[in-house]
Backbone as JSON, one array per atom type, in Angstrom:
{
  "sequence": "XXXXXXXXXXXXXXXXXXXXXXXXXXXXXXXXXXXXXXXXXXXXXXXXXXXXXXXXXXXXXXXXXXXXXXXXXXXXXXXXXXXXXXXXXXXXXXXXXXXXXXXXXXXXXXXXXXXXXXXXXXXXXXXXXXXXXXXXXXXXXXXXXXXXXXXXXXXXXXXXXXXXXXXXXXXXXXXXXXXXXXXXXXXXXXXXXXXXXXXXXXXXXXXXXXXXXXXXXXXXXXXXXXXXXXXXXXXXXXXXXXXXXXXXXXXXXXXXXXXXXXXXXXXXXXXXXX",
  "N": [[26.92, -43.93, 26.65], [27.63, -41.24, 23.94], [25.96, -40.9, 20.63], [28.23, -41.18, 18.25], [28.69, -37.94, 16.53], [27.28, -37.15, 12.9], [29.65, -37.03, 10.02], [30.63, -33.98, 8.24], [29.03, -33.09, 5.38], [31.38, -33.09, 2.63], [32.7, -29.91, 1.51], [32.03, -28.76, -1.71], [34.76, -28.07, -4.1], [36.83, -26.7, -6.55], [37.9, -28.11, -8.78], [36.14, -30.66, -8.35], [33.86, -29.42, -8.47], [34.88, -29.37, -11.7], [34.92, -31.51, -12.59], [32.25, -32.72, -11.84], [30.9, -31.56, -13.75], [31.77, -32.1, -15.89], [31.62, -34.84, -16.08], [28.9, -35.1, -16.46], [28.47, -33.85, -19.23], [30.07, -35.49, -20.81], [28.1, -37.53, -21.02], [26.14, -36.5, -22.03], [27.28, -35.7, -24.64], [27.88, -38.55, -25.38], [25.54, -39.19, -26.3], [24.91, -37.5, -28.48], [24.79, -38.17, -31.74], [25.84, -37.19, -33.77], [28.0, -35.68, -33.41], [29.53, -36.9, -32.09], [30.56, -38.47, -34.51], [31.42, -36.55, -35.8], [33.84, -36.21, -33.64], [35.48, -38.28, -34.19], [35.43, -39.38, -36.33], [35.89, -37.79, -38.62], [38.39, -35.92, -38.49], [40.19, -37.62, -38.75], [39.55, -38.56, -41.07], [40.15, -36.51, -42.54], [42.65, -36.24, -42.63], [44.03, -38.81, -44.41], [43.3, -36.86, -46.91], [45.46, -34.96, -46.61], [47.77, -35.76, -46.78], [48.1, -36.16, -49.35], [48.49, -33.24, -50.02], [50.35, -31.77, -48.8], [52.36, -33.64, -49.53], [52.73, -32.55, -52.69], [53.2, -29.41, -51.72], [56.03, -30.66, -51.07], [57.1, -30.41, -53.68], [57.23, -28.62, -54.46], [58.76, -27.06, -51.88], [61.83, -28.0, -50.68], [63.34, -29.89, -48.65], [61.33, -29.8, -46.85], [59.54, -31.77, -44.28], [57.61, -34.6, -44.83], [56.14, -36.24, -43.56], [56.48, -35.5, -40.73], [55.26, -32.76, -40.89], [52.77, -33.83, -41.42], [51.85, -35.57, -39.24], [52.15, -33.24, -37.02], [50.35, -31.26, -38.28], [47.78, -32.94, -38.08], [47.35, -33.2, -35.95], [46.61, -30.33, -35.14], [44.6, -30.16, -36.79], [42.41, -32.02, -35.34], [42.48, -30.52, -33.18], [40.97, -27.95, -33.98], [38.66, -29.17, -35.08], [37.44, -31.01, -32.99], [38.0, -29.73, -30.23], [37.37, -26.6, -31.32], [34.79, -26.71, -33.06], [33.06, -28.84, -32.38], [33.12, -27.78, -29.5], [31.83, -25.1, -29.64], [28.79, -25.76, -30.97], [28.1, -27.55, -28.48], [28.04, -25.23, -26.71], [25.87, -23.76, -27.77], [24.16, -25.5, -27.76], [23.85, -26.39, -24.81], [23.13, -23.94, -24.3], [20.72, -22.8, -25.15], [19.05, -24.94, -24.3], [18.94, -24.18, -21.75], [20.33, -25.1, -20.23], [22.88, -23.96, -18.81], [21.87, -21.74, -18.09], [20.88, -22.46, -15.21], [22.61, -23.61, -13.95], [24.26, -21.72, -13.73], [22.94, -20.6, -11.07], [23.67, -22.12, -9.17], [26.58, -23.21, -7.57], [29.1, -22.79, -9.01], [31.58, -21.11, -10.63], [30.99, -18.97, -13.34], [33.4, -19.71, -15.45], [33.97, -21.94, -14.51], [31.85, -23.42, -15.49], [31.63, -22.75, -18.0], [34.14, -24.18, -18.7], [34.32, -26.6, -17.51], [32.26, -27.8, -18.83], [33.55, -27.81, -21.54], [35.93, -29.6, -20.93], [35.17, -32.56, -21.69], [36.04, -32.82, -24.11], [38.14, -31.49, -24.44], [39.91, -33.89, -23.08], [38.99, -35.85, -25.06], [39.92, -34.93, -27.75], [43.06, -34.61, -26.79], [43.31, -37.01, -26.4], [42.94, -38.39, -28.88], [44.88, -36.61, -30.26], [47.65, -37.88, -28.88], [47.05, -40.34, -30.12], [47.6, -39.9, -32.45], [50.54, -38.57, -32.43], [51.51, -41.56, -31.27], [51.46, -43.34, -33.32], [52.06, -41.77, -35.79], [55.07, -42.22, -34.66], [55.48, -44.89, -34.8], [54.66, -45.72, -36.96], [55.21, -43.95, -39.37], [58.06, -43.62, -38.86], [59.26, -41.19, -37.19], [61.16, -39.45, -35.63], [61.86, -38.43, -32.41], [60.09, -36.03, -30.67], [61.71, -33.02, -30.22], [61.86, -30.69, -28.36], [59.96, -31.58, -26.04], [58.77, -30.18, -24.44], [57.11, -27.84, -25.76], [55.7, -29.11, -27.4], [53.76, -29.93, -25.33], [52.86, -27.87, -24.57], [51.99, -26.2, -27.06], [49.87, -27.98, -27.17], [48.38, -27.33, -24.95], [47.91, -24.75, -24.79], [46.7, -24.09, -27.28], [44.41, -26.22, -26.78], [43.11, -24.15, -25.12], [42.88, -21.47, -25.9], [41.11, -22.68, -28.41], [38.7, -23.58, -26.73], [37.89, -20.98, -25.66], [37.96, -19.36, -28.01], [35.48, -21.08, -29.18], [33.09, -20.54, -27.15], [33.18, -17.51, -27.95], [32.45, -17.83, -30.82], [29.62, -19.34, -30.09], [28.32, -17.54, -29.35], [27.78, -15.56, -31.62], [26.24, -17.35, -32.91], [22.77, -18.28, -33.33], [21.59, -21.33, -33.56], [21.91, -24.73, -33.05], [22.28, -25.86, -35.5], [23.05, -23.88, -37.06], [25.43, -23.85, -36.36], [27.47, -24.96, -37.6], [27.87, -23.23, -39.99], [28.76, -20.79, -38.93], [31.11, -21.41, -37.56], [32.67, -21.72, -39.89], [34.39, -19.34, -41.02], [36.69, -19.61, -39.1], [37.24, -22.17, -39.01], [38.49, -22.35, -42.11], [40.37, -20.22, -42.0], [41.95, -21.27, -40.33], [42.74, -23.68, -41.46], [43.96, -23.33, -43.45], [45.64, -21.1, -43.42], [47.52, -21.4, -40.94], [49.05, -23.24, -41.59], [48.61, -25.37, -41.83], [47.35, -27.26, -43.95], [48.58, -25.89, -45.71], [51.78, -25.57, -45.79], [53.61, -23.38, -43.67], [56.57, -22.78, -44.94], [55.7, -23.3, -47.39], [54.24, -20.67, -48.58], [54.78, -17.41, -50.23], [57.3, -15.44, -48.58], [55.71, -12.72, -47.36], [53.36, -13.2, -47.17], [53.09, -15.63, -45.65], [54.32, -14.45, -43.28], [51.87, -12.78, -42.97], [50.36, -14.7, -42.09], [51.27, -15.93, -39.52], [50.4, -14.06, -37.69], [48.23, -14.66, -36.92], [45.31, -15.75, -35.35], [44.82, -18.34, -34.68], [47.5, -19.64, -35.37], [50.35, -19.12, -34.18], [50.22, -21.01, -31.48], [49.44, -23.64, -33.01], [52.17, -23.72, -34.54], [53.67, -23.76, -32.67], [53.31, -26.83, -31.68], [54.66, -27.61, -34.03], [57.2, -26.63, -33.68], [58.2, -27.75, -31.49], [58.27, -30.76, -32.03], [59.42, -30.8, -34.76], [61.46, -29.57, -33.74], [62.84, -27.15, -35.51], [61.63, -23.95, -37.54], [60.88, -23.77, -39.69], [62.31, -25.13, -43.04], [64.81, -26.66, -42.49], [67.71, -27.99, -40.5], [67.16, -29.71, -37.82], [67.03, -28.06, -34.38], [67.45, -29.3, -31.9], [66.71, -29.23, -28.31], [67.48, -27.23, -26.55], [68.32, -25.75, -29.03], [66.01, -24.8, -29.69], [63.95, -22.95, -28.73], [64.46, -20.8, -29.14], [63.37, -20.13, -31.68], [60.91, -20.5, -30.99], [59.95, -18.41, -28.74], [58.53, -16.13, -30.04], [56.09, -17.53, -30.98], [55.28, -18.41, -29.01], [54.8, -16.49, -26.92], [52.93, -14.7, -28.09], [51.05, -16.84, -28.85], [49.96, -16.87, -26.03], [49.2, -14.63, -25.5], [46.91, -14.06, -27.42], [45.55, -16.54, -26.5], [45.05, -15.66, -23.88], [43.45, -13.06, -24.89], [41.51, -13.86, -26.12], [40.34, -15.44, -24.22], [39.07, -13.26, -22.55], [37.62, -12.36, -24.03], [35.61, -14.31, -24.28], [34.94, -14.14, -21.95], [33.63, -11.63, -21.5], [31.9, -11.25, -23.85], [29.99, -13.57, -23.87], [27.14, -15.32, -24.61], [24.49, -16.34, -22.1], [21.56, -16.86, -22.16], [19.57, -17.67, -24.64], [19.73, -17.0, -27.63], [17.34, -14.34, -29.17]],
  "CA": [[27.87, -43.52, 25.62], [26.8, -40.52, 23.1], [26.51, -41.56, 19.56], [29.34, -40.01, 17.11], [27.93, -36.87, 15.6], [27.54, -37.36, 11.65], [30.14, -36.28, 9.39], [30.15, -32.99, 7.67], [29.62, -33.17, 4.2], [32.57, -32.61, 2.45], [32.59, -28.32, 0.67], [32.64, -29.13, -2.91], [36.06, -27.64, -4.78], [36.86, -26.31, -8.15], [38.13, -29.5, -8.99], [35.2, -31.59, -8.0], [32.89, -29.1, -9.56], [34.96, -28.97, -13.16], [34.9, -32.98, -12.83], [31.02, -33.39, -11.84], [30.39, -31.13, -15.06], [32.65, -32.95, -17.06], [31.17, -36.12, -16.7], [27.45, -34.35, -17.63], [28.88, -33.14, -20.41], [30.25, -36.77, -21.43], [27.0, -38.54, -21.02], [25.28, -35.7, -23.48], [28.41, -35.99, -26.02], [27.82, -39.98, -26.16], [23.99, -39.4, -26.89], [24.14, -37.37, -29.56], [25.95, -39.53, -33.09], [26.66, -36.52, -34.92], [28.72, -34.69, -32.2], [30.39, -37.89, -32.03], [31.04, -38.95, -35.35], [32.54, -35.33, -36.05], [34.79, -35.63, -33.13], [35.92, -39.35, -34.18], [36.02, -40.2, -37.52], [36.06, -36.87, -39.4], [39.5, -35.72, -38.36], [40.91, -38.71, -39.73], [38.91, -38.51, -42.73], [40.74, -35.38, -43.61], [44.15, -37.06, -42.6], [44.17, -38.98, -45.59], [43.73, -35.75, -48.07], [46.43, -33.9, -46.13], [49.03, -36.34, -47.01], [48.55, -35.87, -50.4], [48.5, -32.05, -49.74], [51.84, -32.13, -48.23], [53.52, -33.97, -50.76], [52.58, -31.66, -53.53], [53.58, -28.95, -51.47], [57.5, -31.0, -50.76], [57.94, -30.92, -54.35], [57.72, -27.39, -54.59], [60.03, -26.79, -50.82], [62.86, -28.62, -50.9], [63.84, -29.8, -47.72], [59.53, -30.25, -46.4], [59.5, -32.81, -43.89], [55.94, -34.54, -44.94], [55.85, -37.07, -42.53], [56.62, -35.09, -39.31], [54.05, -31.95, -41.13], [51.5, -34.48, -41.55], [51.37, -35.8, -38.15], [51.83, -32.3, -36.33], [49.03, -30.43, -38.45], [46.43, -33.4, -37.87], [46.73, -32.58, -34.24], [46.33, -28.88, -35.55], [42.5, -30.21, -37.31], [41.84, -32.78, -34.36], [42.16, -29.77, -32.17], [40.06, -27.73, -34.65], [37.44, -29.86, -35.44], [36.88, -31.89, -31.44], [37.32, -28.39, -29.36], [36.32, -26.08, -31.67], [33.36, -26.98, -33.85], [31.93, -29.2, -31.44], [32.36, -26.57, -28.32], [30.63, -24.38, -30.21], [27.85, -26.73, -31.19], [27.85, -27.67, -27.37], [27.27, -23.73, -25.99], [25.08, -23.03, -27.99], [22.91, -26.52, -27.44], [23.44, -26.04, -23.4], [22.76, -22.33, -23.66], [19.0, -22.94, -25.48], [18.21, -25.55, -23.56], [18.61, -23.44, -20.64], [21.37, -26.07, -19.06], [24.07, -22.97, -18.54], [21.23, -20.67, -17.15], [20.41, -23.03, -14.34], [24.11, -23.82, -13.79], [24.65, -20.63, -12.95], [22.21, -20.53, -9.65], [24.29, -23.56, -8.17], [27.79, -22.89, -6.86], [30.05, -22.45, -10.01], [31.61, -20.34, -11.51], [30.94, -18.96, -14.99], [34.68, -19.97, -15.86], [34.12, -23.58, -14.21], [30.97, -23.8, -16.2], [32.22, -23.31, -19.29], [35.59, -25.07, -18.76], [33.65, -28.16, -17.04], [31.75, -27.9, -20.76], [34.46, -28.39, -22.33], [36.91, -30.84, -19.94], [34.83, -33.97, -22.12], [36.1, -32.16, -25.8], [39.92, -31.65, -24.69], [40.5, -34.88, -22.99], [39.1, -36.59, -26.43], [41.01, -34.07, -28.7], [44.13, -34.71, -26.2], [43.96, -38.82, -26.34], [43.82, -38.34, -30.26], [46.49, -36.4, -30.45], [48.63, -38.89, -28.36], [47.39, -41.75, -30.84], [48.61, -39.84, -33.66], [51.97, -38.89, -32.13], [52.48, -42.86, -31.21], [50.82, -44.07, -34.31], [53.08, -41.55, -36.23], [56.35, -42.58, -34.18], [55.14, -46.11, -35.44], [54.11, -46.58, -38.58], [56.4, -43.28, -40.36], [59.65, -43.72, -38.39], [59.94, -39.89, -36.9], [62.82, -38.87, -34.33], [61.39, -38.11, -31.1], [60.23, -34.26, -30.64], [63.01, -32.26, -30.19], [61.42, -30.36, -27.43], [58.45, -31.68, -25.39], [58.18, -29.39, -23.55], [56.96, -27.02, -26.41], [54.84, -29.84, -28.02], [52.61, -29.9, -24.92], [52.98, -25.91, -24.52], [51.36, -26.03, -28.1], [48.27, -28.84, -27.0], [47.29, -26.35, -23.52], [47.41, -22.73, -25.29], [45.63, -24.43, -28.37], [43.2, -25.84, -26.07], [42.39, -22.58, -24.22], [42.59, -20.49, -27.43], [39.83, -22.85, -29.23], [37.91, -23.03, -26.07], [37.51, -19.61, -25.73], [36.8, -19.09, -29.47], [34.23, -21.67, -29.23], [32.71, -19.57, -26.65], [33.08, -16.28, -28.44], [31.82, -18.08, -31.95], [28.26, -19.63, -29.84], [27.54, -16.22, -29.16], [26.67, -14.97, -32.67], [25.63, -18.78, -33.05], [21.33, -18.71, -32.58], [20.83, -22.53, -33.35], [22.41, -26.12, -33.56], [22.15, -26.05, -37.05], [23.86, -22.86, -37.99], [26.43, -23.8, -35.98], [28.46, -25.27, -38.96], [28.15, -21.57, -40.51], [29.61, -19.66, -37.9], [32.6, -22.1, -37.25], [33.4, -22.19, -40.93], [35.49, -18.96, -41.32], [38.01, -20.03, -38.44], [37.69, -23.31, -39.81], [39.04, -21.95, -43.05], [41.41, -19.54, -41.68], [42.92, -22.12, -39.39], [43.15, -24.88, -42.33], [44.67, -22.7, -44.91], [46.5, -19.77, -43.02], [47.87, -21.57, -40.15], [50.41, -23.97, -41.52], [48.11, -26.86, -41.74], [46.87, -27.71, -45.23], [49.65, -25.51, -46.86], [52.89, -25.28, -45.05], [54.06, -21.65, -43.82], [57.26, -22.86, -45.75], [55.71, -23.41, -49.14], [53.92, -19.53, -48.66], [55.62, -16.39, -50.02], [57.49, -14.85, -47.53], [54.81, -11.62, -46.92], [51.8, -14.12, -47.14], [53.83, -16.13, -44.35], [54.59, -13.48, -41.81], [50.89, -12.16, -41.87], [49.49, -15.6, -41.67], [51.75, -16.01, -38.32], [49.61, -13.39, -36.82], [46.49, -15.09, -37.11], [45.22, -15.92, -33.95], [45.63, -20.1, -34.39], [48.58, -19.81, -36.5], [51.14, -19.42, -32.81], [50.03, -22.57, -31.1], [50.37, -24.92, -33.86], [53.19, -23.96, -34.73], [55.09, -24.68, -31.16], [53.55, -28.18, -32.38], [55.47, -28.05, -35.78], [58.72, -26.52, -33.8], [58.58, -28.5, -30.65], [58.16, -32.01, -32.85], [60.73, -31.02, -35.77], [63.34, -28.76, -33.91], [62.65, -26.01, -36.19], [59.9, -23.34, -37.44], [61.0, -23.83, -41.22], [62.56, -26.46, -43.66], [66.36, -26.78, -41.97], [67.65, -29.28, -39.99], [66.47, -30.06, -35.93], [68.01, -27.51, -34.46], [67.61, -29.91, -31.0], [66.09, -29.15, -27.62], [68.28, -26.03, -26.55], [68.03, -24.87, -29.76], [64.41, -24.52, -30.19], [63.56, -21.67, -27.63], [64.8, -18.91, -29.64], [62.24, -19.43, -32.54], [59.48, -20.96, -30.24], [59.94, -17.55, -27.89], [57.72, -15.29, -30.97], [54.94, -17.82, -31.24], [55.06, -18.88, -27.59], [54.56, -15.1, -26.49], [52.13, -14.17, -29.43], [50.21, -17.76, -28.48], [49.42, -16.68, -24.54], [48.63, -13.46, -25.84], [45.37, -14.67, -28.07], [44.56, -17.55, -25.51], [44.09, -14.3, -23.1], [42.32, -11.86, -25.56], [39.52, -14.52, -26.49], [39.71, -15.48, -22.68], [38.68, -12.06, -21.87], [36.37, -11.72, -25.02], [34.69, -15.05, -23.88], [34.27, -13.48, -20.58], [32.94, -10.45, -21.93], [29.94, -11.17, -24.87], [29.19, -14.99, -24.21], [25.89, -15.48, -23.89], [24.43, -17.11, -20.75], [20.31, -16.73, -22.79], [19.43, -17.86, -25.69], [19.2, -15.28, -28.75], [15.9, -13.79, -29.66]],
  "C": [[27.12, -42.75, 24.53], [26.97, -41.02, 21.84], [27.69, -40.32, 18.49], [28.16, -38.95, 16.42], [28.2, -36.79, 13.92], [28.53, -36.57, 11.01], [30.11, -35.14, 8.77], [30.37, -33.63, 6.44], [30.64, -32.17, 3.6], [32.44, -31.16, 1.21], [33.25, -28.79, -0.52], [33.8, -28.31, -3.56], [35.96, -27.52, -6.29], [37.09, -27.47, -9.21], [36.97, -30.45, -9.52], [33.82, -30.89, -9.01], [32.81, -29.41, -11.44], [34.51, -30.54, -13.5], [33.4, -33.76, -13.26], [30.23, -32.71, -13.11], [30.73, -31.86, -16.28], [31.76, -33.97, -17.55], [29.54, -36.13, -17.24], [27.79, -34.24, -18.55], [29.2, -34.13, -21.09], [29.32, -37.57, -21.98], [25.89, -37.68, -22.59], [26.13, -36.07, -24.92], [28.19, -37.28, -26.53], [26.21, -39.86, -26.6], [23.89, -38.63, -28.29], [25.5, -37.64, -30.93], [26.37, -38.63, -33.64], [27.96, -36.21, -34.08], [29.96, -36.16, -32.14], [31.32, -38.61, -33.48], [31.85, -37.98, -36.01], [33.88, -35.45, -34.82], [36.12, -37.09, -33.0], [36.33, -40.0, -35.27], [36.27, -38.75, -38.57], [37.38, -36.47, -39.39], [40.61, -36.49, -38.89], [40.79, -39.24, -40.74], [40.2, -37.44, -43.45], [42.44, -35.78, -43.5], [44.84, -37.5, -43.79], [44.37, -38.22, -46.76], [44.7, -35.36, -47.75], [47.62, -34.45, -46.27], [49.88, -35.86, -48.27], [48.99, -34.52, -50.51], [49.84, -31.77, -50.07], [53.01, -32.73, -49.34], [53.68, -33.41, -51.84], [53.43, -30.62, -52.89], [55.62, -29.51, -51.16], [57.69, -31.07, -51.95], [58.61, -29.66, -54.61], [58.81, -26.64, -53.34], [60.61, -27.85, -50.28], [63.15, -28.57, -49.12], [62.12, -29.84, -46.66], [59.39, -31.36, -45.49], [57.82, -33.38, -43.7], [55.64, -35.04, -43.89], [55.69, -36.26, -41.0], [55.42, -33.38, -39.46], [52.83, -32.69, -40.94], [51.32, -35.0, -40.03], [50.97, -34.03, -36.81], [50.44, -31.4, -36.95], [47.86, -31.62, -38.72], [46.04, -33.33, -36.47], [45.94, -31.3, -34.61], [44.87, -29.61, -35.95], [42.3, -31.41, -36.1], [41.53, -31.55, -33.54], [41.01, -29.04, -32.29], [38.86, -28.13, -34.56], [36.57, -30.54, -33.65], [37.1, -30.72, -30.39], [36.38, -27.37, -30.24], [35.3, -26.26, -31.8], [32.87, -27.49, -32.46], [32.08, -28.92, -30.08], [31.26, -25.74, -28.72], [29.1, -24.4, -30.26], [27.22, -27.21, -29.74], [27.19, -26.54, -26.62], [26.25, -23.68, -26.29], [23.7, -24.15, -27.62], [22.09, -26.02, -26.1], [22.72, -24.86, -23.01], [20.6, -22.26, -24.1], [18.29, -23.93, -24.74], [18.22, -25.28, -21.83], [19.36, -24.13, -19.06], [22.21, -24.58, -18.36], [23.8, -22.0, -17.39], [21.25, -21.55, -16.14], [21.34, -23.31, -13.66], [24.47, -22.99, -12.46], [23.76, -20.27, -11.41], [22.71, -21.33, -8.87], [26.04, -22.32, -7.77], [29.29, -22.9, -7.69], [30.15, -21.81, -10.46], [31.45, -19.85, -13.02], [32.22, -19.69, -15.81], [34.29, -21.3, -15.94], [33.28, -24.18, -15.06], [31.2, -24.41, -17.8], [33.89, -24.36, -19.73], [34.89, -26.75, -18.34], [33.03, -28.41, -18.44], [32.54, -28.89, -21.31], [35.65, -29.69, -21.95], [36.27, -32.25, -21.14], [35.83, -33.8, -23.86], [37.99, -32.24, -25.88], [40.51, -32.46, -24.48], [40.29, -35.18, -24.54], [39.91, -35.66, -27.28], [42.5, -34.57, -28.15], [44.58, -36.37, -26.52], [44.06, -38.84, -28.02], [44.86, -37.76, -30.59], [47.68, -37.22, -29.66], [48.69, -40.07, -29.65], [47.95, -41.26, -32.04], [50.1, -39.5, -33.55], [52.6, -40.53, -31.85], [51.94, -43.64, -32.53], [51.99, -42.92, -35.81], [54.41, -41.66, -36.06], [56.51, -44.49, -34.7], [55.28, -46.44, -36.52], [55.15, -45.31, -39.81], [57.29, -42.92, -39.53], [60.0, -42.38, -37.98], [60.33, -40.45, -36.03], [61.48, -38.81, -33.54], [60.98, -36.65, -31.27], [61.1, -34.06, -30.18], [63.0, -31.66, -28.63], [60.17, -30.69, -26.97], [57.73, -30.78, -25.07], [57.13, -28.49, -24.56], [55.91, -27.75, -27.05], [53.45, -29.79, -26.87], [52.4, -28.35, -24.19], [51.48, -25.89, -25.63], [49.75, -26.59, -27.66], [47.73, -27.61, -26.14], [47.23, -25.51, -24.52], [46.6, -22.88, -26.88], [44.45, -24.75, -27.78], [42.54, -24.82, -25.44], [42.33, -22.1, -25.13], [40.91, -20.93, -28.12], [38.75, -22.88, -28.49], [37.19, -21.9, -25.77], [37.23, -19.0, -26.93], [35.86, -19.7, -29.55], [32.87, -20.99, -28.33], [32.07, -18.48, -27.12], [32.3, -17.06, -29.91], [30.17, -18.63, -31.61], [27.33, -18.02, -29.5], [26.83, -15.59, -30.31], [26.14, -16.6, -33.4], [23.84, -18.8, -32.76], [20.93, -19.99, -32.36], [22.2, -23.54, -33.23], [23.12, -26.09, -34.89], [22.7, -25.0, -37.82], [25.41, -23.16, -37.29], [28.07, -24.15, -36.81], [29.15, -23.9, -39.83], [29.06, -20.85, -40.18], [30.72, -20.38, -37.84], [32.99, -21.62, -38.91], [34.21, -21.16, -41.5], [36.47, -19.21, -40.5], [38.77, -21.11, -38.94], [38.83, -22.86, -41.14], [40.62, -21.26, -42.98], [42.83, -20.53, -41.12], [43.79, -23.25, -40.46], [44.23, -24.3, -43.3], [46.17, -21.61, -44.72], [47.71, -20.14, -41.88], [48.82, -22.88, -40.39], [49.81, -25.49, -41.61], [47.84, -28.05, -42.75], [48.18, -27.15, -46.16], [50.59, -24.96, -45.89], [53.1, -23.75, -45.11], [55.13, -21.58, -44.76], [57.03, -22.73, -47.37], [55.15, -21.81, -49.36], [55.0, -18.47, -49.33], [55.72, -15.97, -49.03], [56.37, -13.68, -46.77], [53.83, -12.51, -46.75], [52.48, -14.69, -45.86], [53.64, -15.25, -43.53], [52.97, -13.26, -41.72], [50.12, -13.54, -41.54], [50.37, -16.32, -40.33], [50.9, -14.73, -36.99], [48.55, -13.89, -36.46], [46.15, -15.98, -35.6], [45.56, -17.63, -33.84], [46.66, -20.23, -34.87], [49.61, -20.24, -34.77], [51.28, -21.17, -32.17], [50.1, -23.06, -31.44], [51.52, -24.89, -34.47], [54.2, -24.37, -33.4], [54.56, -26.18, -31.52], [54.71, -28.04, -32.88], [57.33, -27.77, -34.84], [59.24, -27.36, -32.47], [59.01, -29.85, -31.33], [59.39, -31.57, -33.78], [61.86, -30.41, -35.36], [63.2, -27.62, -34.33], [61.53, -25.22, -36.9], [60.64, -23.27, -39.4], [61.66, -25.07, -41.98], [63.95, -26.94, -42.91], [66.34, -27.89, -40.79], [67.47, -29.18, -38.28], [67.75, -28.93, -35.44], [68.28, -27.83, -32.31], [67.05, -28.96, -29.97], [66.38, -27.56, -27.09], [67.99, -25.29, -27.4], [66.63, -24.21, -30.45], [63.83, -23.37, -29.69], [63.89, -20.44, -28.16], [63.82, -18.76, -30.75], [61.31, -19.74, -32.34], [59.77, -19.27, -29.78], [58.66, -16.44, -28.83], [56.47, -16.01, -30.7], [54.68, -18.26, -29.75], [54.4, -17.27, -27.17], [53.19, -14.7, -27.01], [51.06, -15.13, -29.3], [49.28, -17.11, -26.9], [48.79, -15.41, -25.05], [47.21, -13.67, -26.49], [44.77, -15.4, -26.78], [44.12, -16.47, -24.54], [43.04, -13.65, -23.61], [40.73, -12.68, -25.9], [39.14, -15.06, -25.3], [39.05, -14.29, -22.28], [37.23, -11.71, -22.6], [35.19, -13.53, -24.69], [33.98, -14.76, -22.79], [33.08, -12.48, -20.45], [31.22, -10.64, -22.84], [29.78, -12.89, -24.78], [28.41, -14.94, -23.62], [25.05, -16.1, -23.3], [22.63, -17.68, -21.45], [20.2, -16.62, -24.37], [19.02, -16.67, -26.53], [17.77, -15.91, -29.55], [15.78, -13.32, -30.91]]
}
């Protein structure tokens, strides 16, 4: 009787690759405390200011819902702060220590590479934003989102957007340590311009519209209009009715998450800068 001929091993998959990067990418994230303590307790540091924020801002727009602002724009800085910043902070580590280059001689793609990167950054960004949607359905009594669907529209094309800026921002990134630098005009832009720290509602109208262009501005807002119903102070305008003023920032969202997909594609750099 001949003996069975050994199995083939099994042709690894896109899947299997983004997964076996992932969990590299986990084991580095729990070793180093800063990377961790920015993507765990900082976000909910700034939670607390943004309440007060918010309520200043509801005295001046009438009709401000703080509670249901305050939970949707701390997703908006969880997303911020746990993809961005610390992707960023991640490229540019992997890319000097010559992890990315070496990567690339194995059987992945540049895409998978940097998406396997990041897979450890969006789950954690993703499970905080769950605990603050059930920890805000908890503890300040909101409705249900209006539209789901549009709430986790907002999480993906925010994740791909900051991914791919994190990307495009390690590139003029040289160290670790400047990496704070370089994040900190998006940071800014995103906190201030994008509906997060100061409602688009409380804005003059012209200041409003151009700070809806702004490349994060889109995506958190399908948060703000999936979760309340509506993209301004007025009342839920329910599940149906949400799709006509999601359809601008939904459109205008895929559109960015492409252009910095393409511009991540384009100048991110695989070798450390000289």
């Amino acid at each position: 009787m001949t003996a069975a001929a050994p199995a083939a091993p099994a042709t690894p998959t896109p899947l299997s690759r983004l997964l076996a990067l992932g969990r590299a990418e986990t084991t580095l994230l729990r070793r180093n405390r800063t990377a961790v303590f920015l993507a765990l307790v900082l976000p909910f540091a700034l939670v607390g200011s943004l309440r007060s924020i918010l309520r200043v801002a509801a005295e001046k727009t009438p009709g401000l819902d703080v509670n249901g602002n305050l939970v949707t724009s701390s997703m908006g800085i969880v997303l911020l702060v746990v993809v961005y910043t610390n992707l960023t902070t991640a490229y540019t580590a992997r890319r000097n220590e010559l992890v990315l280059k070496r990567l690339r001689t194995g059987e992945a793609a540049d895409g998978e590479i940097l998406l396997g990167t990041a897979v450890p950054s969006i789950a954690l960004a993703l499970l905080q934003c769950l605990l603050l949607a059930v920890g805000g359905a908890a503890l300040l009594d909101l409705r249900t989102p209006a539209n789901p669907l549009l709430v986790l529209a907002g999480l993906a094309l925010s994740a791909l957007l900051l991914t791919a800026l994190a990307a495009l921002s390690s590139a003029v990134t040289r160290t670790v340590e400047t990496a704070g630098i370089t994040t900190l005009p998006l940071m800014l832009a995103a906190q201030f311009g994008s509906g997060l720290m100061i409602p688009l509602e409380s804005m003059p109208d012209t200041v409003a519209n151009l700070c809806r262009l702004l490349p994060t501005t889109p995506a958190l807002q399908l948060l703000h209009i999936g979760w309340l119903g509506t993209d301004g102070t007025g009342p839920s305008a329910g599940f149906a009715g949400t799709w006509a003023p999601a359809a601008p920032p939904l459109l205008l969202a895929a559109a960015w998450a492409g252009a910095a997909a393409w511009g991540a594609r384009r100048w991110f750099r695989w070798e450390p800068r000289r």
